[in-house]
C-alpha positions as CSV (number, residue, x, y, z in Angstrom):
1,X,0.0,0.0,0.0
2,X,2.9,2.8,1.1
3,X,4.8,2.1,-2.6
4,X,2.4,2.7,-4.6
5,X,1.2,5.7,-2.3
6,X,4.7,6.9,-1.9
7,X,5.3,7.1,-6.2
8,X,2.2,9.5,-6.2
9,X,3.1,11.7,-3.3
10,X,6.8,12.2,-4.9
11,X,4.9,12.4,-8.3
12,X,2.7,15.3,-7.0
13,X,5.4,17.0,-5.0
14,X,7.9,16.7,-8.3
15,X,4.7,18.4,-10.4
16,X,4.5,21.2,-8.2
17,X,8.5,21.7,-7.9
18,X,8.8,22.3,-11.6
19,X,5.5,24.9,-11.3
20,X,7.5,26.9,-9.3
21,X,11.1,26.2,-10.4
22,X,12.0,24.8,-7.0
23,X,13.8,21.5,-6.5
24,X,11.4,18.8,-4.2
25,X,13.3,19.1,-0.9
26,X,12.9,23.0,-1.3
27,X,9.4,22.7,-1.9
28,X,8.9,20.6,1.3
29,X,10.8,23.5,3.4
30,X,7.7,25.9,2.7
31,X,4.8,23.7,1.3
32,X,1.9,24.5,4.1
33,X,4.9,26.0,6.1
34,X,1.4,28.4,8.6
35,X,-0.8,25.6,8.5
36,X,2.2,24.0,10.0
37,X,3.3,26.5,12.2
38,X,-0.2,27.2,13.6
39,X,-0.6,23.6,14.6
40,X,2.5,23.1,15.8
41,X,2.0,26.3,18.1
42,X,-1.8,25.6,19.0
43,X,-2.1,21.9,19.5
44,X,0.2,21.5,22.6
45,X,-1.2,23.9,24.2
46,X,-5.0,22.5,23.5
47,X,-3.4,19.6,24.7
48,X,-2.7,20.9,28.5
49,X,-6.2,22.5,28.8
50,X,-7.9,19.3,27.7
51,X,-6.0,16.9,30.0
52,X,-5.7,19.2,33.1
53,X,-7.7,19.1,36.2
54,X,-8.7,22.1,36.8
55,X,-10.7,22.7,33.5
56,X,-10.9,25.9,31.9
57,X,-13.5,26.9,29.4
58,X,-12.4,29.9,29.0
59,X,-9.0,29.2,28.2
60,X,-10.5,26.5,25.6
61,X,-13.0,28.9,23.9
62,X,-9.6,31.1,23.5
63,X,-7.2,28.8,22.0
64,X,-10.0,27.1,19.2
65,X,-10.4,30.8,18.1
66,X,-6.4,30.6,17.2
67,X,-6.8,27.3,15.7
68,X,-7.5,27.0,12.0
69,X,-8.1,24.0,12.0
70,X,-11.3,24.5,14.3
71,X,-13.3,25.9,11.1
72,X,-14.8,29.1,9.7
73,X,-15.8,32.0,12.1
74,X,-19.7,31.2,12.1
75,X,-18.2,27.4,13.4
76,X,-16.3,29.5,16.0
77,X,-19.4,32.0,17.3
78,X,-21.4,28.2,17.8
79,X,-18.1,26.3,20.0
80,X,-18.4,29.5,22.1
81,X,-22.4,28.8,22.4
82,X,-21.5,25.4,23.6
83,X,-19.2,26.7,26.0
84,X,-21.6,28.9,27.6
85,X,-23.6,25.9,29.2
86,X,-20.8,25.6,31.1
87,X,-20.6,22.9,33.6
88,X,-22.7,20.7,30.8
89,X,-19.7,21.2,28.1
90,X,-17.4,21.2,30.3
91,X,-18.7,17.2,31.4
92,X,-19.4,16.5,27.8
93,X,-15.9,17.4,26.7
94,X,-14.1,15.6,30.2
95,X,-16.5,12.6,29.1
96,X,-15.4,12.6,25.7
97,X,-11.6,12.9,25.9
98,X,-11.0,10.6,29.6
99,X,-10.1,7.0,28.7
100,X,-10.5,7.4,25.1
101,X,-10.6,4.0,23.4
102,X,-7.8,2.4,21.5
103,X,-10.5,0.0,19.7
104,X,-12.0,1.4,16.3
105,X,-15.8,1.0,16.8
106,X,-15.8,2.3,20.1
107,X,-13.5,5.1,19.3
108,X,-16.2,5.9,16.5
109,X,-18.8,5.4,18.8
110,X,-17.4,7.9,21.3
111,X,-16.9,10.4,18.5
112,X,-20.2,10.2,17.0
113,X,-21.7,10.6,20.6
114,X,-19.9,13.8,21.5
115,X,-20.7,15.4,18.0
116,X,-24.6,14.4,19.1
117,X,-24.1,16.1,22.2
118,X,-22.3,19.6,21.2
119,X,-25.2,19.4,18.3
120,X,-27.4,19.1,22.0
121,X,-25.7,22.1,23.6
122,X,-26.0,24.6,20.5
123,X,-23.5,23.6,17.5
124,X,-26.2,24.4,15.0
125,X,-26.6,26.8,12.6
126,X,-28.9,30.3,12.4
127,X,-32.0,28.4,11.4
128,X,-31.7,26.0,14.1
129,X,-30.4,22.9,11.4
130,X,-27.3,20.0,13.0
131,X,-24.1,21.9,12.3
132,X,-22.9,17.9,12.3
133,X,-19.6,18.8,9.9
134,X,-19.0,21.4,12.3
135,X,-19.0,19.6,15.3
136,X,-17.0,16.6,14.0
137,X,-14.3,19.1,12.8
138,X,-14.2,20.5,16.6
139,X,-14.0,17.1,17.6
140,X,-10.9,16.0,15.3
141,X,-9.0,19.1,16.7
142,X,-9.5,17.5,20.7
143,X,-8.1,14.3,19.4
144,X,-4.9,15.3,17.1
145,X,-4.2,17.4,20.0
146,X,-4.6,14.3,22.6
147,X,-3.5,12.0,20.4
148,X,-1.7,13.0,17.5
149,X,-0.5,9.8,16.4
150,X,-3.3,8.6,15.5
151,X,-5.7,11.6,14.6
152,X,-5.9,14.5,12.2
153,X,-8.0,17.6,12.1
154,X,-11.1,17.3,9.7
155,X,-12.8,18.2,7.0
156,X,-14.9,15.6,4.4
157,X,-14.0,17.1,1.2
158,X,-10.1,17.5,1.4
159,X,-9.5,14.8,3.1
160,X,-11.7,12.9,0.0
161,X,-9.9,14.9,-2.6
162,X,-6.6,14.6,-1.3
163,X,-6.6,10.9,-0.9
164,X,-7.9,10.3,-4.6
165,X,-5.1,12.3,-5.8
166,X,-3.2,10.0,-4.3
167,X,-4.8,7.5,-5.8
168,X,-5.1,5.7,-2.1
169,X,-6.3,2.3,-2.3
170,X,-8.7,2.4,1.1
171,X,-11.5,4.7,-0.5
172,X,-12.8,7.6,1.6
173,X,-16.4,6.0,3.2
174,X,-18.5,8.5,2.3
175,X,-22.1,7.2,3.4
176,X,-20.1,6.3,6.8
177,X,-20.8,8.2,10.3
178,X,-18.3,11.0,11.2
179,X,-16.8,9.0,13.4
180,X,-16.0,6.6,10.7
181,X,-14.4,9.4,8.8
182,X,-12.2,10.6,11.5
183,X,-10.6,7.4,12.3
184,X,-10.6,6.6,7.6
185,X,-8.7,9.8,8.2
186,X,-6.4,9.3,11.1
187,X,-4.7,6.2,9.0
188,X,-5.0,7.4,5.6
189,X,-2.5,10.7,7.3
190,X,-0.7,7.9,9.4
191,X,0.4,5.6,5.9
192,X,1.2,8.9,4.1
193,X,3.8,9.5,6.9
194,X,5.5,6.0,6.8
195,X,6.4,6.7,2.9
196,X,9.9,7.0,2.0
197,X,9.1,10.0,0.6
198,X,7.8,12.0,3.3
199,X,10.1,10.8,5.8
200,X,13.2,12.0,3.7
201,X,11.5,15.5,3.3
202,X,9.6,16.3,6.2
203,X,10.9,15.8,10.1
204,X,9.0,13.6,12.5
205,X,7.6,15.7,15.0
206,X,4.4,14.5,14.7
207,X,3.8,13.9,11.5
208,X,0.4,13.6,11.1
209,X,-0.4,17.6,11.9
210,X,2.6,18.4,8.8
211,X,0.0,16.1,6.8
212,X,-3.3,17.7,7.9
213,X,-1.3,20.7,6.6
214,X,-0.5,19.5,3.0
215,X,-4.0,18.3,3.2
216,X,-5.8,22.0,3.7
217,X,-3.1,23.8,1.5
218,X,-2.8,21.0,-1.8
219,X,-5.2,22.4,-4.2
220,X,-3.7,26.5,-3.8
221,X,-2.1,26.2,-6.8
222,X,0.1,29.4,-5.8
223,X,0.9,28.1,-2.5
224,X,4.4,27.7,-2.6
225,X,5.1,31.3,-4.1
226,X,3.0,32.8,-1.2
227,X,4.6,30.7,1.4
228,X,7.5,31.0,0.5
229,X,7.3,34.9,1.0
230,X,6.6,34.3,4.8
231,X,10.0,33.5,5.4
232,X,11.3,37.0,5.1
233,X,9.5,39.8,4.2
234,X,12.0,41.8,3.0
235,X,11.9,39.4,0.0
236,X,10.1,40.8,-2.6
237,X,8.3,39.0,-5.4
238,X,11.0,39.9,-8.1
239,X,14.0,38.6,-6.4
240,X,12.4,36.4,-3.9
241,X,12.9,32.9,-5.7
242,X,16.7,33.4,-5.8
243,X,17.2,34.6,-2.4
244,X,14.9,31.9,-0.6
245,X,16.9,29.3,-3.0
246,X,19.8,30.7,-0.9
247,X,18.6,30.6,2.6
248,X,17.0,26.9,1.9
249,X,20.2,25.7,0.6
250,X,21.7,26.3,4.4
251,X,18.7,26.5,6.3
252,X,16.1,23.1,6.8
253,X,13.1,23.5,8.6
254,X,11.2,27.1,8.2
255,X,9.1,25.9,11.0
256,X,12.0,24.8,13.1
257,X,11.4,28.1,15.2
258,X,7.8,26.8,15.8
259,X,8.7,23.8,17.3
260,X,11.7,25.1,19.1
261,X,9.3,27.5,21.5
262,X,6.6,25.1,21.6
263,X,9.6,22.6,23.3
264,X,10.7,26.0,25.0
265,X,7.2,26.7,26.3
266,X,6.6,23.1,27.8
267,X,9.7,24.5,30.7
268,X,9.0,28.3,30.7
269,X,5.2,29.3,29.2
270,X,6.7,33.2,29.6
271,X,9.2,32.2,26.2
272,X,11.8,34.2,28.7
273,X,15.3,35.7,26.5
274,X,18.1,33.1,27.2
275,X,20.4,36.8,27.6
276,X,18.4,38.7,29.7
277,X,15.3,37.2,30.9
278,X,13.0,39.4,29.3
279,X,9.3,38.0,28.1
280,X,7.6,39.9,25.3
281,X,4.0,38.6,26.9
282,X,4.9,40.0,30.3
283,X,5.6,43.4,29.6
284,X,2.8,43.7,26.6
285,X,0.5,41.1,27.8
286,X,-1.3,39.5,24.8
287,X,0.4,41.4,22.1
288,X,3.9,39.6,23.2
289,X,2.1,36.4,23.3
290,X,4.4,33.6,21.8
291,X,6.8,36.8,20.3
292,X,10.4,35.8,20.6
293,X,13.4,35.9,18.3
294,X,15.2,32.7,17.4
295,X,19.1,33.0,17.1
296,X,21.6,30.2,15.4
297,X,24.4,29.3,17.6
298,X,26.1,27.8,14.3
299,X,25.6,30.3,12.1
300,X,24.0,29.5,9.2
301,X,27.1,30.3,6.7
302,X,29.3,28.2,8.5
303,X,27.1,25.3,7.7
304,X,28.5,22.3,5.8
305,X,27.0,21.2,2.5
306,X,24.3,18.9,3.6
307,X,24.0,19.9,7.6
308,X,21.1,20.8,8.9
309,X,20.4,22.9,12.3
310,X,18.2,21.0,14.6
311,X,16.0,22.5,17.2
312,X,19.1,22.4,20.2
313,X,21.1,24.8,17.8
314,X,18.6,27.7,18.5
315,X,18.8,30.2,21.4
316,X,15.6,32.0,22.0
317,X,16.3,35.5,22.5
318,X,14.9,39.0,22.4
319,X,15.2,41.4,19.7
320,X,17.6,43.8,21.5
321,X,20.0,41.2,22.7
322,X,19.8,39.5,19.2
323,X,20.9,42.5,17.8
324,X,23.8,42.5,20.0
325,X,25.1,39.0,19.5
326,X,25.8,40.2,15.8
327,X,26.8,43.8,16.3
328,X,29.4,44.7,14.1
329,X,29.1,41.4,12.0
330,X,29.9,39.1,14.9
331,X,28.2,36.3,16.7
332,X,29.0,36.2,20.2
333,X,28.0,32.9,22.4
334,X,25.2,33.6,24.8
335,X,27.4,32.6,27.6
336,X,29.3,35.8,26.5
337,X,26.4,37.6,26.6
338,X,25.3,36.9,29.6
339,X,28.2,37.7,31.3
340,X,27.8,41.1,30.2
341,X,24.7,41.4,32.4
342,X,26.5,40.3,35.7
Protein backbone atom coordinates (compact mmCIF):
# COMPACT_ATOMS: atom_id res chain seq x y z
CA UNK A 1 0.00 0.00 0.00
CA UNK A 2 2.85 2.76 1.06
CA UNK A 3 4.84 2.13 -2.57
CA UNK A 4 2.35 2.69 -4.62
CA UNK A 5 1.16 5.74 -2.30
CA UNK A 6 4.74 6.94 -1.88
CA UNK A 7 5.35 7.12 -6.24
CA UNK A 8 2.21 9.46 -6.17
CA UNK A 9 3.05 11.69 -3.28
CA UNK A 10 6.82 12.24 -4.90
CA UNK A 11 4.94 12.37 -8.33
CA UNK A 12 2.66 15.32 -6.97
CA UNK A 13 5.44 16.96 -5.04
CA UNK A 14 7.88 16.66 -8.29
CA UNK A 15 4.74 18.41 -10.37
CA UNK A 16 4.49 21.17 -8.18
CA UNK A 17 8.49 21.67 -7.90
CA UNK A 18 8.80 22.30 -11.57
CA UNK A 19 5.54 24.90 -11.33
CA UNK A 20 7.51 26.95 -9.25
CA UNK A 21 11.09 26.15 -10.38
CA UNK A 22 12.05 24.76 -7.02
CA UNK A 23 13.78 21.53 -6.54
CA UNK A 24 11.42 18.81 -4.18
CA UNK A 25 13.27 19.15 -0.92
CA UNK A 26 12.91 23.00 -1.27
CA UNK A 27 9.39 22.66 -1.94
CA UNK A 28 8.94 20.65 1.27
CA UNK A 29 10.75 23.49 3.38
CA UNK A 30 7.75 25.91 2.68
CA UNK A 31 4.78 23.70 1.33
CA UNK A 32 1.93 24.52 4.06
CA UNK A 33 4.90 26.03 6.14
CA UNK A 34 1.37 28.38 8.64
CA UNK A 35 -0.77 25.62 8.46
CA UNK A 36 2.19 24.01 10.03
CA UNK A 37 3.26 26.48 12.24
CA UNK A 38 -0.19 27.17 13.59
CA UNK A 39 -0.58 23.56 14.64
CA UNK A 40 2.51 23.06 15.82
CA UNK A 41 2.05 26.25 18.09
CA UNK A 42 -1.79 25.63 18.95
CA UNK A 43 -2.06 21.92 19.54
CA UNK A 44 0.20 21.52 22.65
CA UNK A 45 -1.22 23.94 24.16
CA UNK A 46 -5.02 22.53 23.48
CA UNK A 47 -3.40 19.63 24.71
CA UNK A 48 -2.71 20.88 28.46
CA UNK A 49 -6.24 22.45 28.85
CA UNK A 50 -7.95 19.29 27.72
CA UNK A 51 -6.05 16.92 29.99
CA UNK A 52 -5.75 19.19 33.07
CA UNK A 53 -7.70 19.12 36.16
CA UNK A 54 -8.70 22.12 36.84
CA UNK A 55 -10.67 22.71 33.53
CA UNK A 56 -10.88 25.87 31.87
CA UNK A 57 -13.51 26.90 29.40
CA UNK A 58 -12.40 29.88 28.98
CA UNK A 59 -9.02 29.18 28.18
CA UNK A 60 -10.46 26.50 25.55
CA UNK A 61 -12.95 28.87 23.85
CA UNK A 62 -9.59 31.13 23.49
CA UNK A 63 -7.21 28.82 22.01
CA UNK A 64 -9.97 27.05 19.23
CA UNK A 65 -10.39 30.80 18.08
CA UNK A 66 -6.37 30.59 17.17
CA UNK A 67 -6.82 27.29 15.71
CA UNK A 68 -7.50 27.03 11.97
CA UNK A 69 -8.08 23.97 11.97
CA UNK A 70 -11.25 24.50 14.31
CA UNK A 71 -13.34 25.85 11.10
CA UNK A 72 -14.85 29.11 9.72
CA UNK A 73 -15.84 32.04 12.05
CA UNK A 74 -19.68 31.17 12.14
CA UNK A 75 -18.25 27.37 13.43
CA UNK A 76 -16.27 29.47 15.99
CA UNK A 77 -19.44 31.98 17.28
CA UNK A 78 -21.39 28.19 17.82
CA UNK A 79 -18.09 26.35 20.00
CA UNK A 80 -18.37 29.55 22.13
CA UNK A 81 -22.42 28.80 22.37
CA UNK A 82 -21.52 25.40 23.60
CA UNK A 83 -19.24 26.70 26.00
CA UNK A 84 -21.59 28.87 27.56
CA UNK A 85 -23.62 25.85 29.18
CA UNK A 86 -20.81 25.63 31.05
CA UNK A 87 -20.65 22.92 33.56
CA UNK A 88 -22.66 20.65 30.79
CA UNK A 89 -19.73 21.22 28.11
CA UNK A 90 -17.35 21.22 30.27
CA UNK A 91 -18.73 17.23 31.43
CA UNK A 92 -19.43 16.51 27.76
CA UNK A 93 -15.91 17.37 26.72
CA UNK A 94 -14.09 15.64 30.24
CA UNK A 95 -16.46 12.57 29.12
CA UNK A 96 -15.38 12.62 25.70
CA UNK A 97 -11.59 12.95 25.89
CA UNK A 98 -10.96 10.57 29.55
CA UNK A 99 -10.12 6.99 28.65
CA UNK A 100 -10.55 7.44 25.06
CA UNK A 101 -10.56 3.96 23.39
CA UNK A 102 -7.82 2.45 21.50
CA UNK A 103 -10.48 -0.03 19.71
CA UNK A 104 -12.03 1.42 16.31
CA UNK A 105 -15.85 0.97 16.85
CA UNK A 106 -15.77 2.35 20.10
CA UNK A 107 -13.47 5.12 19.27
CA UNK A 108 -16.20 5.90 16.49
CA UNK A 109 -18.79 5.39 18.84
CA UNK A 110 -17.40 7.89 21.29
CA UNK A 111 -16.88 10.41 18.46
CA UNK A 112 -20.19 10.21 16.97
CA UNK A 113 -21.70 10.56 20.60
CA UNK A 114 -19.89 13.82 21.47
CA UNK A 115 -20.73 15.44 17.99
CA UNK A 116 -24.55 14.43 19.07
CA UNK A 117 -24.06 16.09 22.24
CA UNK A 118 -22.29 19.56 21.16
CA UNK A 119 -25.23 19.36 18.33
CA UNK A 120 -27.36 19.06 21.97
CA UNK A 121 -25.73 22.09 23.55
CA UNK A 122 -25.99 24.62 20.46
CA UNK A 123 -23.50 23.62 17.53
CA UNK A 124 -26.23 24.41 15.02
CA UNK A 125 -26.61 26.83 12.63
CA UNK A 126 -28.86 30.33 12.38
CA UNK A 127 -32.05 28.41 11.42
CA UNK A 128 -31.71 25.95 14.08
CA UNK A 129 -30.37 22.92 11.41
CA UNK A 130 -27.31 20.02 13.03
CA UNK A 131 -24.15 21.89 12.32
CA UNK A 132 -22.94 17.93 12.27
CA UNK A 133 -19.61 18.78 9.93
CA UNK A 134 -19.04 21.45 12.34
CA UNK A 135 -19.03 19.57 15.29
CA UNK A 136 -17.05 16.56 14.01
CA UNK A 137 -14.33 19.10 12.83
CA UNK A 138 -14.23 20.47 16.62
CA UNK A 139 -14.02 17.06 17.62
CA UNK A 140 -10.87 15.96 15.27
CA UNK A 141 -8.95 19.15 16.74
CA UNK A 142 -9.53 17.52 20.68
CA UNK A 143 -8.10 14.35 19.38
CA UNK A 144 -4.88 15.32 17.14
CA UNK A 145 -4.16 17.44 20.02
CA UNK A 146 -4.60 14.30 22.61
CA UNK A 147 -3.52 12.03 20.42
CA UNK A 148 -1.74 13.04 17.46
CA UNK A 149 -0.51 9.84 16.38
CA UNK A 150 -3.29 8.61 15.47
CA UNK A 151 -5.70 11.55 14.55
CA UNK A 152 -5.91 14.51 12.20
CA UNK A 153 -8.04 17.59 12.08
CA UNK A 154 -11.13 17.26 9.66
CA UNK A 155 -12.75 18.21 6.96
CA UNK A 156 -14.90 15.60 4.38
CA UNK A 157 -13.97 17.14 1.15
CA UNK A 158 -10.06 17.53 1.40
CA UNK A 159 -9.49 14.80 3.08
CA UNK A 160 -11.73 12.95 0.03
CA UNK A 161 -9.94 14.85 -2.64
CA UNK A 162 -6.59 14.57 -1.28
CA UNK A 163 -6.57 10.95 -0.92
CA UNK A 164 -7.87 10.27 -4.59
CA UNK A 165 -5.14 12.34 -5.77
CA UNK A 166 -3.21 10.01 -4.32
CA UNK A 167 -4.75 7.45 -5.79
CA UNK A 168 -5.13 5.72 -2.08
CA UNK A 169 -6.32 2.27 -2.27
CA UNK A 170 -8.67 2.40 1.12
CA UNK A 171 -11.48 4.70 -0.49
CA UNK A 172 -12.79 7.63 1.57
CA UNK A 173 -16.36 5.97 3.24
CA UNK A 174 -18.53 8.50 2.28
CA UNK A 175 -22.09 7.17 3.37
CA UNK A 176 -20.14 6.30 6.85
CA UNK A 177 -20.78 8.24 10.30
CA UNK A 178 -18.34 10.97 11.20
CA UNK A 179 -16.83 9.03 13.38
CA UNK A 180 -15.96 6.61 10.70
CA UNK A 181 -14.43 9.38 8.84
CA UNK A 182 -12.21 10.61 11.45
CA UNK A 183 -10.61 7.35 12.27
CA UNK A 184 -10.58 6.60 7.64
CA UNK A 185 -8.75 9.78 8.22
CA UNK A 186 -6.35 9.30 11.05
CA UNK A 187 -4.68 6.16 9.04
CA UNK A 188 -4.96 7.40 5.59
CA UNK A 189 -2.52 10.66 7.32
CA UNK A 190 -0.70 7.93 9.41
CA UNK A 191 0.36 5.63 5.94
CA UNK A 192 1.17 8.92 4.08
CA UNK A 193 3.83 9.52 6.93
CA UNK A 194 5.53 5.98 6.81
CA UNK A 195 6.40 6.72 2.92
CA UNK A 196 9.91 7.00 1.98
CA UNK A 197 9.06 10.03 0.62
CA UNK A 198 7.80 12.04 3.26
CA UNK A 199 10.11 10.78 5.76
CA UNK A 200 13.22 11.99 3.68
CA UNK A 201 11.46 15.52 3.27
CA UNK A 202 9.56 16.34 6.17
CA UNK A 203 10.88 15.80 10.14
CA UNK A 204 8.97 13.63 12.51
CA UNK A 205 7.59 15.70 15.00
CA UNK A 206 4.41 14.47 14.67
CA UNK A 207 3.75 13.89 11.49
CA UNK A 208 0.36 13.63 11.08
CA UNK A 209 -0.35 17.62 11.87
CA UNK A 210 2.56 18.40 8.76
CA UNK A 211 -0.05 16.10 6.77
CA UNK A 212 -3.26 17.67 7.94
CA UNK A 213 -1.35 20.71 6.64
CA UNK A 214 -0.53 19.49 2.95
CA UNK A 215 -4.04 18.27 3.23
CA UNK A 216 -5.82 22.01 3.71
CA UNK A 217 -3.14 23.75 1.50
CA UNK A 218 -2.83 21.00 -1.76
CA UNK A 219 -5.22 22.45 -4.18
CA UNK A 220 -3.66 26.49 -3.84
CA UNK A 221 -2.07 26.22 -6.84
CA UNK A 222 0.15 29.41 -5.84
CA UNK A 223 0.94 28.07 -2.50
CA UNK A 224 4.38 27.73 -2.57
CA UNK A 225 5.05 31.31 -4.06
CA UNK A 226 2.97 32.82 -1.20
CA UNK A 227 4.56 30.69 1.44
CA UNK A 228 7.52 31.04 0.48
CA UNK A 229 7.35 34.91 1.00
CA UNK A 230 6.55 34.27 4.83
CA UNK A 231 9.99 33.46 5.42
CA UNK A 232 11.29 36.98 5.11
CA UNK A 233 9.55 39.80 4.21
CA UNK A 234 11.99 41.82 3.04
CA UNK A 235 11.93 39.43 0.04
CA UNK A 236 10.14 40.77 -2.57
CA UNK A 237 8.32 39.04 -5.43
CA UNK A 238 11.02 39.95 -8.05
CA UNK A 239 13.98 38.60 -6.36
CA UNK A 240 12.35 36.41 -3.94
CA UNK A 241 12.92 32.87 -5.65
CA UNK A 242 16.71 33.36 -5.82
CA UNK A 243 17.21 34.64 -2.40
CA UNK A 244 14.90 31.87 -0.63
CA UNK A 245 16.86 29.30 -2.96
CA UNK A 246 19.82 30.66 -0.88
CA UNK A 247 18.59 30.58 2.56
CA UNK A 248 17.01 26.92 1.86
CA UNK A 249 20.21 25.68 0.60
CA UNK A 250 21.66 26.27 4.37
CA UNK A 251 18.72 26.47 6.33
CA UNK A 252 16.07 23.15 6.76
CA UNK A 253 13.07 23.45 8.60
CA UNK A 254 11.21 27.15 8.23
CA UNK A 255 9.13 25.94 10.96
CA UNK A 256 11.95 24.82 13.12
CA UNK A 257 11.38 28.11 15.19
CA UNK A 258 7.77 26.85 15.82
CA UNK A 259 8.67 23.78 17.35
CA UNK A 260 11.67 25.07 19.12
CA UNK A 261 9.34 27.50 21.52
CA UNK A 262 6.63 25.05 21.56
CA UNK A 263 9.64 22.62 23.31
CA UNK A 264 10.70 26.01 25.05
CA UNK A 265 7.21 26.73 26.32
CA UNK A 266 6.62 23.15 27.81
CA UNK A 267 9.72 24.54 30.73
CA UNK A 268 8.99 28.33 30.72
CA UNK A 269 5.23 29.33 29.19
CA UNK A 270 6.68 33.21 29.56
CA UNK A 271 9.22 32.22 26.25
CA UNK A 272 11.85 34.21 28.69
CA UNK A 273 15.35 35.74 26.51
CA UNK A 274 18.11 33.13 27.17
CA UNK A 275 20.36 36.77 27.56
CA UNK A 276 18.39 38.73 29.74
CA UNK A 277 15.27 37.25 30.95
CA UNK A 278 12.97 39.43 29.33
CA UNK A 279 9.33 38.00 28.06
CA UNK A 280 7.57 39.88 25.34
CA UNK A 281 3.95 38.60 26.94
CA UNK A 282 4.89 40.03 30.31
CA UNK A 283 5.60 43.42 29.61
CA UNK A 284 2.83 43.71 26.57
CA UNK A 285 0.53 41.11 27.82
CA UNK A 286 -1.30 39.48 24.79
CA UNK A 287 0.38 41.37 22.09
CA UNK A 288 3.90 39.63 23.20
CA UNK A 289 2.13 36.37 23.34
CA UNK A 290 4.39 33.61 21.76
CA UNK A 291 6.83 36.82 20.33
CA UNK A 292 10.45 35.79 20.61
CA UNK A 293 13.39 35.89 18.26
CA UNK A 294 15.20 32.66 17.41
CA UNK A 295 19.11 33.03 17.05
CA UNK A 296 21.60 30.25 15.40
CA UNK A 297 24.36 29.32 17.61
CA UNK A 298 26.06 27.80 14.25
CA UNK A 299 25.57 30.34 12.06
CA UNK A 300 24.01 29.51 9.19
CA UNK A 301 27.06 30.26 6.69
CA UNK A 302 29.30 28.20 8.48
CA UNK A 303 27.13 25.26 7.71
CA UNK A 304 28.49 22.35 5.82
CA UNK A 305 27.00 21.20 2.53
CA UNK A 306 24.31 18.95 3.62
CA UNK A 307 23.98 19.94 7.56
CA UNK A 308 21.14 20.75 8.86
CA UNK A 309 20.44 22.85 12.30
CA UNK A 310 18.15 20.96 14.58
CA UNK A 311 16.03 22.48 17.22
CA UNK A 312 19.10 22.38 20.25
CA UNK A 313 21.14 24.78 17.76
CA UNK A 314 18.59 27.67 18.53
CA UNK A 315 18.80 30.16 21.40
CA UNK A 316 15.58 31.97 22.01
CA UNK A 317 16.27 35.53 22.53
CA UNK A 318 14.86 39.04 22.40
CA UNK A 319 15.15 41.42 19.73
CA UNK A 320 17.61 43.78 21.46
CA UNK A 321 19.95 41.25 22.73
CA UNK A 322 19.82 39.45 19.24
CA UNK A 323 20.89 42.47 17.78
CA UNK A 324 23.83 42.55 20.02
CA UNK A 325 25.11 39.04 19.53
CA UNK A 326 25.79 40.22 15.80
CA UNK A 327 26.78 43.76 16.26
CA UNK A 328 29.36 44.69 14.12
CA UNK A 329 29.08 41.39 11.97
CA UNK A 330 29.92 39.11 14.87
CA UNK A 331 28.19 36.34 16.68
CA UNK A 332 28.98 36.20 20.20
CA UNK A 333 27.95 32.90 22.43
CA UNK A 334 25.18 33.57 24.82
CA UNK A 335 27.37 32.62 27.56
CA UNK A 336 29.29 35.84 26.52
CA UNK A 337 26.43 37.64 26.61
CA UNK A 338 25.26 36.88 29.57
CA UNK A 339 28.19 37.69 31.30
CA UNK A 340 27.81 41.10 30.24
CA UNK A 341 24.71 41.40 32.44
CA UNK A 342 26.46 40.25 35.68
Amino acid sequence: MTDNLDFHFLQWLEELSKKHNLTVDQLAQVLAINEIKNRVSIYPDLEKILTCKEFDLKKLGKITQKCWASGSHYQDIRFQTVLRNGRNAESSIKKFANNFPAEDNPAIKRIDNFIDELIDLGFTNEEGNRDLAGAAGISSVFLTALFPQRFVDFLPTRWKTFSEMLEYPTKFPINASYGEKIVWAGKFASDLSNTSTFKKFWPQYHPLWIVASLCWKWQDPYVAKIELLDIDPSISVEEGKKKIRSHLSRERSPFLMAIVKTQRKQEDPLLKCDVCKFSFIERYGDLGEDFIEGHHIIPLASLEEGQRTKPEDIALVCSNCHRMIHRNGNCRSIESMQKLLQ
